[in-house]
C-alpha positions as CSV (number, residue, x, y, z in Angstrom):
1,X,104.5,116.2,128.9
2,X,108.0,114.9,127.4
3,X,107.9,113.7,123.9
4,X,110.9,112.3,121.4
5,X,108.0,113.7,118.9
6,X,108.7,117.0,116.7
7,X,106.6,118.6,114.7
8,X,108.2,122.3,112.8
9,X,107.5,124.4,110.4
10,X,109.6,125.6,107.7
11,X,109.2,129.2,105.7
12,X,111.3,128.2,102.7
13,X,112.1,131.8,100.3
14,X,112.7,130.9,97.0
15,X,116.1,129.5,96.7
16,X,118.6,126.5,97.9
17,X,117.9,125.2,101.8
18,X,119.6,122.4,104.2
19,X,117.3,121.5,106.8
20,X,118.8,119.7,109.8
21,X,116.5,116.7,111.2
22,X,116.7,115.2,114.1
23,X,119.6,112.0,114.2
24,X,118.5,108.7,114.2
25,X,114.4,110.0,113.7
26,X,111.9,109.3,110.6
27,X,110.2,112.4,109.1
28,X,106.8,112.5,107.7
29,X,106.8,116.1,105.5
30,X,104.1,117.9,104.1
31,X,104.0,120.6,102.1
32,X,101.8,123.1,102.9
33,X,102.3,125.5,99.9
34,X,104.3,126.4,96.9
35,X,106.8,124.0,95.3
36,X,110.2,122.5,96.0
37,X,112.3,119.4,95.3
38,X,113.5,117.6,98.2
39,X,117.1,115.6,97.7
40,X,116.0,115.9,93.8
41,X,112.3,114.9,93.8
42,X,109.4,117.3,93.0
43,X,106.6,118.1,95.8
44,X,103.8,120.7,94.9
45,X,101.1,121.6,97.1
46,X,99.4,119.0,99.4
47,X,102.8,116.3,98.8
48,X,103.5,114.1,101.7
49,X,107.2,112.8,101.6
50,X,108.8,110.1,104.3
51,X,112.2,110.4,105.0
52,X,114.0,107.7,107.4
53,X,117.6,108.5,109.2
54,X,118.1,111.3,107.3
55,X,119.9,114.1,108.9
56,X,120.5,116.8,106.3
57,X,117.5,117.8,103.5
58,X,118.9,119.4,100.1
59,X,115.7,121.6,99.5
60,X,115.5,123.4,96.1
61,X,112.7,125.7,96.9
62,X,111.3,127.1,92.8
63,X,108.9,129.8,94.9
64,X,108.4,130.2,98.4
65,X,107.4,127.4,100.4
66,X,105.8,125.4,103.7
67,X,107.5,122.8,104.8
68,X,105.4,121.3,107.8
69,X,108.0,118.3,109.1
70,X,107.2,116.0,112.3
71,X,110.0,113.6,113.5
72,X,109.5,110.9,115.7
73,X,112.5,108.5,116.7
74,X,113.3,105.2,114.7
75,X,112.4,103.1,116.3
76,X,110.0,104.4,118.6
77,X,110.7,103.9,122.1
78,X,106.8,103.9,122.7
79,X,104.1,100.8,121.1
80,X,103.0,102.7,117.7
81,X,99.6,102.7,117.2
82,X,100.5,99.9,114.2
83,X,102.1,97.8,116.7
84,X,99.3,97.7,118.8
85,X,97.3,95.8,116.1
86,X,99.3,93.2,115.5
């Protein structure tokens, strides 16, 4: 089945990282383990983050780290789940 949805993983090493997302998409990002700030804010262990038509992430990775990332398009050429309760 064909899906605009993308859901990665990123092994971060300790260090400075640009992830590349997806144009004209919303990211939901957890991360799985270790720590990192993400365009300048902090995340540790179990953080959820939301990005929205962002293309390039300044990661700043202070141990190793899991990024778990799913993009979906903005707006989403499909009815959300939220729109179908309105």
């Amino acid at each position: 089945m064909d899906t605009p949805v993308r859901a990665r993983r990123f092994d971060l090493s300790q260090g400075e990282h640009t992830v590349e997302l997806a144009p004209e998409h919303k990211a939901g990002l957890f991360l799985l383990n270790g720590e990192l700030a993400l365009s300048g804010t902090s995340m540790q262990k179990g953080d959820f983050a939301l990005t929205e038509q962002e293309q390039n992430l300044a990661i700043n990775a202070s141990s190793d780290a899991v990024l778990f990332a799913i993009e979906a398009p903005d707006p989403a050429p499909y009815q959300t789940y939220a729109a179908s309760r309105h």
